[in-house]
N, C-alpha and C positions, 0 to 999 in steps of 0.2 A: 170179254164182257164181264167173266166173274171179278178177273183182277178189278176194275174201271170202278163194279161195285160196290169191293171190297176197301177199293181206297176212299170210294166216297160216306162209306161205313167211320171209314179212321180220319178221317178231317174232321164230318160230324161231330164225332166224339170228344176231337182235341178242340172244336170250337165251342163245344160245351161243357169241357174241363177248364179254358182260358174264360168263357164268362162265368161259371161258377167261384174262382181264384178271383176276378174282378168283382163280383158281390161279395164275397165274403171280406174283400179289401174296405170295400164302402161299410159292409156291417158294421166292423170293428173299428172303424175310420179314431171317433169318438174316443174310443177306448184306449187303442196304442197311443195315438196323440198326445190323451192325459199322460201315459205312463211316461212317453218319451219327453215330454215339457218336463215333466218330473225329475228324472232322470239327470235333463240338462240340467233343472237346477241345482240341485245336490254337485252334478259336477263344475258349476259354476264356482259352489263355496266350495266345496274341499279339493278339487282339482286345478282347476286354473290360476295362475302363478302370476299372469302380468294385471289383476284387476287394483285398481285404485281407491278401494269402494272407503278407506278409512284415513288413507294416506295423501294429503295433501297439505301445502305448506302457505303461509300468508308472503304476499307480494307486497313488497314496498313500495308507495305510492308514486313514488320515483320512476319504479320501473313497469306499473300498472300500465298494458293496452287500453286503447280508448277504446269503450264497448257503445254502442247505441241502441238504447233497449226499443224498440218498439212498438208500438199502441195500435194497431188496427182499429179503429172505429169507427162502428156505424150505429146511432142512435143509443149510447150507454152513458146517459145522464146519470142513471140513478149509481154506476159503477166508478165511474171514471174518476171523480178529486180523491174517493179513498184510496186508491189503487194508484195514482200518480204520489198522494202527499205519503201513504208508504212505501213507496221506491225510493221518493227524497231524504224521508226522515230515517228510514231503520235498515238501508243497508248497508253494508259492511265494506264497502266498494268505494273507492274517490271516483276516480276517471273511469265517470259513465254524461251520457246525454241522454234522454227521454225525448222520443219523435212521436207524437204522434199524427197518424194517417185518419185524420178526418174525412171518413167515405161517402159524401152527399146525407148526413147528417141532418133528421128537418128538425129535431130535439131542442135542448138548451147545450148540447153537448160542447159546441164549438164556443157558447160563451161560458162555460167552465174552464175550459182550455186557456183561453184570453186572460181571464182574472186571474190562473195559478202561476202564468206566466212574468208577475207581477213579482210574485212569492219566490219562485225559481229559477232564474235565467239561463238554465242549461235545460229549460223544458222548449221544445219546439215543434211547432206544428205544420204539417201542409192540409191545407182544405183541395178536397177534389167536388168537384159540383155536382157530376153526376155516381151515382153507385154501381160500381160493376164487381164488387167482390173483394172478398179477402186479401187473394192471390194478387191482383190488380192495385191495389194499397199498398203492398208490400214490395211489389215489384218497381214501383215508383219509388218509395219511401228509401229502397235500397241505392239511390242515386241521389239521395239529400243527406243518407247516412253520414256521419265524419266517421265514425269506426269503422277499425278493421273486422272488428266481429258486431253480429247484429245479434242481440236478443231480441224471439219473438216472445211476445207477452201480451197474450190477451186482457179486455179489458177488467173481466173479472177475476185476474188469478193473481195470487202472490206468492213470488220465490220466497226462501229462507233467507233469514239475516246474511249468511254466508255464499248464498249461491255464486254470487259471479266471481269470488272467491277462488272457489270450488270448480265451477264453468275454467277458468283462466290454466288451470293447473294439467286441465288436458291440452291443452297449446304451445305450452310454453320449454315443452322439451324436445331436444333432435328425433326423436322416432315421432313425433306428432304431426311430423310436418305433412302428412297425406287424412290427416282426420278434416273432415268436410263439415260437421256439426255434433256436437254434443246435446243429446236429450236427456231431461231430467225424469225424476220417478216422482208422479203425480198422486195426490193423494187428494180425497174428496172433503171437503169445507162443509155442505150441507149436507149435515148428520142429522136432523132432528126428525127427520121424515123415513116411514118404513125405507122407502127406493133409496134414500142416500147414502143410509147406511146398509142396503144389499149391494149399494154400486162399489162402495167401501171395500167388498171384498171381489168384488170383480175387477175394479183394478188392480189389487193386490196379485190377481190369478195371473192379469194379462203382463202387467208389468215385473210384479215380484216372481216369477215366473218363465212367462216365453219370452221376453226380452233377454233374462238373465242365460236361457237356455239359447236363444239367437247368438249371445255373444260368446260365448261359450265353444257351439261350433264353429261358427264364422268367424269369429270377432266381429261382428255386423250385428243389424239388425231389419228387420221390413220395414220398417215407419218411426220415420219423429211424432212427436206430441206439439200442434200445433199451437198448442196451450203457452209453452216453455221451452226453448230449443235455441242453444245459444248457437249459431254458424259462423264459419268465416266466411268473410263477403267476397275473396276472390272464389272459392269454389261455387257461390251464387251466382255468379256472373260467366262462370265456366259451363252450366249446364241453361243458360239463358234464363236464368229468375225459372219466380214458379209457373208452371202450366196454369192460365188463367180462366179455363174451361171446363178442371178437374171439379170433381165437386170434394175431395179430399186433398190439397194440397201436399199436403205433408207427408204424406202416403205415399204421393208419385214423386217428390222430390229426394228422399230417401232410395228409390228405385234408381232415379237419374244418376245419383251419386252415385250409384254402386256401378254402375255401368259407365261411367267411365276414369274406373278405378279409386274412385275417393272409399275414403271409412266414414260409415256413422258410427258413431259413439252411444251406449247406454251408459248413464251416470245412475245408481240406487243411491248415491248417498247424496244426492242434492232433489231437495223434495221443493216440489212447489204444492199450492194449493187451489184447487178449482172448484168452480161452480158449476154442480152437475142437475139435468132433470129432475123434476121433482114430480110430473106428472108423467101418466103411462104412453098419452100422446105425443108431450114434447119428446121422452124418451125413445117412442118408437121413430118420429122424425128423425133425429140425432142419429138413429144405427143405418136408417135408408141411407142415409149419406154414406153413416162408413164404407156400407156395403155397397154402396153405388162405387165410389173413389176405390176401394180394393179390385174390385173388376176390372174398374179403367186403365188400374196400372197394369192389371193381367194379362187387359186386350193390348193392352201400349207393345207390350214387350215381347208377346207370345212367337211374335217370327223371328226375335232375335235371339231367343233358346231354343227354338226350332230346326234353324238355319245354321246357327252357329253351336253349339251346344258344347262343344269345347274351349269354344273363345271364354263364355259364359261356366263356365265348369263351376267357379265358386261361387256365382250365386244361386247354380243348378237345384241346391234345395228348399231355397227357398218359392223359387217358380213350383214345383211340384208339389210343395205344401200349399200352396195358393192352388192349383189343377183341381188339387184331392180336394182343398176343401171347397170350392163350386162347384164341382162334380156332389159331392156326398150333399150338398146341400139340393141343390134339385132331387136328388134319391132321397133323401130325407122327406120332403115335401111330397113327392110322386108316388112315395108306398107308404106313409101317411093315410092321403087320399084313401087310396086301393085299399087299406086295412080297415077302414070306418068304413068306407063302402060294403065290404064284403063281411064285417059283423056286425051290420046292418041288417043284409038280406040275409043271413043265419038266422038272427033274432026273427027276420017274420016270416020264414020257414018251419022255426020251432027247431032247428038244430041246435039246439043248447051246447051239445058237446063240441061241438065246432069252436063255439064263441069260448066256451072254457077254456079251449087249448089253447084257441090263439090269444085271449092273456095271458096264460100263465106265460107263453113262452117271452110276449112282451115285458114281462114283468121282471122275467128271468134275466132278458137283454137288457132293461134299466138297469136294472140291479147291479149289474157290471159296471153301467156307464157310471153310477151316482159315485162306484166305491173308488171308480179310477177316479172321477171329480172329488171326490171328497181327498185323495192322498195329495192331487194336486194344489188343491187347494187349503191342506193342512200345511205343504212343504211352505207353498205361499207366506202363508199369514207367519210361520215362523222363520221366514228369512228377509219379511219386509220391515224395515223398521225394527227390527232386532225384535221382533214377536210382541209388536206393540199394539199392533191391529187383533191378535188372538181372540180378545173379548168379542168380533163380530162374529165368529163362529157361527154363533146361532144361526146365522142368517145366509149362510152357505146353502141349503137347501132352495130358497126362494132363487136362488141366483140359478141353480146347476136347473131347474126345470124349469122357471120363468126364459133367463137368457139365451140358455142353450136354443130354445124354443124360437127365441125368436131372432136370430142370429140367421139361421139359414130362409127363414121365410124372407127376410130383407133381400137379401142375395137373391133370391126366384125372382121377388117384386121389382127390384132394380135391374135386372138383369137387361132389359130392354133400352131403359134410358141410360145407362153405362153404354150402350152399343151406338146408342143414337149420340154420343158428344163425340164416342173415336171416327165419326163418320162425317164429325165440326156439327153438331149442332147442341153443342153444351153450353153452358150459362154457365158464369162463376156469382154472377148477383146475389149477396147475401141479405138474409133478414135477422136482425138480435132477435134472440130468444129473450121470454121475462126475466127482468133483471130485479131482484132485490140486495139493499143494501145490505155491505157485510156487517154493522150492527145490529142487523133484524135476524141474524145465524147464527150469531155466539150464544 
């Protein structure tokens, strides 16, 4: 009976050494993260040896692949002739074709198309009649393609003068031949507004940052930029086009690919440019999605790291960063709650010293988190762009307590309807956000 007690004494114990060791994992979740993004970066630039980020050569028009850029569109009148007459006019590319996938469209959109096609006879369109999504555009679009490589290019973003250029240079040598798509490093267009220029340095974080640190370890990455992303079209057709139910494409096609053995590609030195949120709505819209599509690929795959976890070995970390960060976000959210709750009832107890302590100590944990965001986000801005983004500094602070903030509440929020598409009852129907002219931005 003593023994029986003595061991039920020492399981107790070790089950409350193993969930204390599992909180303190989620405490500091935020924290290591930063240091280790960090980390990889720095060893992206001074350690890794086979990156391309400056080295690249021009193709002679002779021996240029035919590329077919892309267009998905739904309702982007106000977008669409600037963003087609600069692919025609200012890039640096011969052998290319412009498709676009007019997605049930009730705009002027389709007669924009019509009239530029006058202007460019390598521009070409399919009209679809009803709207079912991005994915659904694309996955068509991909069987009218004539290239071997498809760039996707949304209606509002523009490559650099160079980019397919630059795009071609990752294809066209013998160790390339298992690269599935190459994605560009995005950079934000509308600056004029506080949010564009704090998104300014949040993609510098995400992009100049954990992608560089993704490639780094891996030579992979989690996710394309559905913005910019030039692919080869047999590895599209290898993993059956994109999921047309996800609510982030590009997310889960980047997963597909890696599972069954294809490489994504990070390019930093081919920048496009995009149109991002300018409102706290639109913007909050935009991350549910993220957060909806990061899940979905979570749930997609979790019994194939489960089951297999060796077969799976090299993309083993990147699943686990995805676990930790769903998990820390619910705990995020969940002791959140419980701490405003509970120096609430302090406050109308009159336990002042209570409420005193449990900020400082909160203050004491920010204070962590802000300085690991802040080294992150310094490595960032001085390896994006050759430290050309630096002047947004300022605006690092709005980013590390506005985004951070609302990053994991996305993930709680969606966490349901992520569960409700892996179970088919997901939608890819998209709707354009406000579009304004890119001369109403400069």
């Amino acid at each position: 009976m003593t023994n029986i007690f003595i061991d039920h004494i020492l399981e107790a114990t070790w089950s409350q050494t193993l969930l204390n060791i599992f909180l303190l994992i989620l405490c500091l979740y935020p924290v290591v993260g930063s240091f280790f993004w960090f980390a990889g970066s720095l060893s992206y630039r001074f350690l890794k040896t086979n990156k391309r980020d400056d080295n690249w050569e021009m193709i002679p028009v002779d021996q240029q692949p035919l590329i077919t850029i892309m267009i998905p569109a739904h309702n982007e009148e106000v977008m669409i002739e600037e963003t087609i007459t600069y692919l025609f006019d200012q890039l640096n590319y011969t052998n290319f074709e412009v498709l676009v996938m007019n997605d049930g469209s009730t705009d002027d959109t389709a007669a924009i198309i019509h009239r530029l096609q006058d202007k460019y006879p390598r521009l070409r369109t399919v009209e679809i009649v009803k709207n079912k999504g991005k994915a659904h555009a694309f996955n068509i679009g991909m069987y009218f393609a004539k290239g071997e490589y498809i760039l996707s290019n949304d209606a509002d973003t523009i490559p650099e003068q160079d980019a397919l250029m630059k795009y071609m240079n990752f294809f066209i040598h013998d160790r390339d031949m298992n690269t599935s798509a190459v994605t560009a490093n995005m950079d934000v267009q509308n600056r004029t507004k506080l949010l564009g220029k704090s998104q300014t340095v949040e993609f510098s974080s995400i992009v100049g940052v954990i992608k560089r640190s993704q490639t780094s370890v891996n030579d992979s990455m989690y996710a394309y930029s559905g913005a910019n992303t030039l692919y080869k079209k047999s590895f599209l057709i290898d993993v059956g086009g994109f999921r047309q139910n996800r609510a982030t494409e590009d997310i889960s096609i980047a997963w597909d690919h890696q599972m069954v053995g294809a490489v994504p590609r990070f390019a930093p030195n081919i920048v496009f440019h995009m149109n991002v949120p300018e409102t706290i709505r639109d913007l909050y819209k935009q991350r549910k999605r993220w957060a909806q599509g990061g899940t979905e690929v979570w749930l997609t795959n979790i019994k194939k790291f489960l089951f297999h976890p060796i077969q799976r070995r090299y993309q083993l970390s990147m699943f686990v960063d995805s676990t930790l960060s769903i998990i820390w976000s619910f705990f995020f959210v969940i002791t959140t709650v419980m701490f405003l709750i509970l120096m609430g009832y302090f406050l109308i107890t009159g336990n002042y010293e209570r409420v005193f302590h449990g900020f400082m100590i909160s203050f004491t944990f920010v204070t962590f988190e802000l300085f690991a965001g802040f080294m992150q986000l310094l490595a960032a801005l001085l390896l994006d762009h050759h430290g050309a983004k630096l002047k947004y500094w300022f605006f690092a602070p709005l980013y590390m307590l506005f985004y951070w903030m609302i990053n994991p509440i996305t993930v709680v929020t969606t966490f349901i309807p992520a569960l409700k598409t892996i179970l088919g009852f997901g939608s890819g129907t998209w709707v354009s956000p406000t579009r304004k002219s890119l001369q109403n931005k400069k």
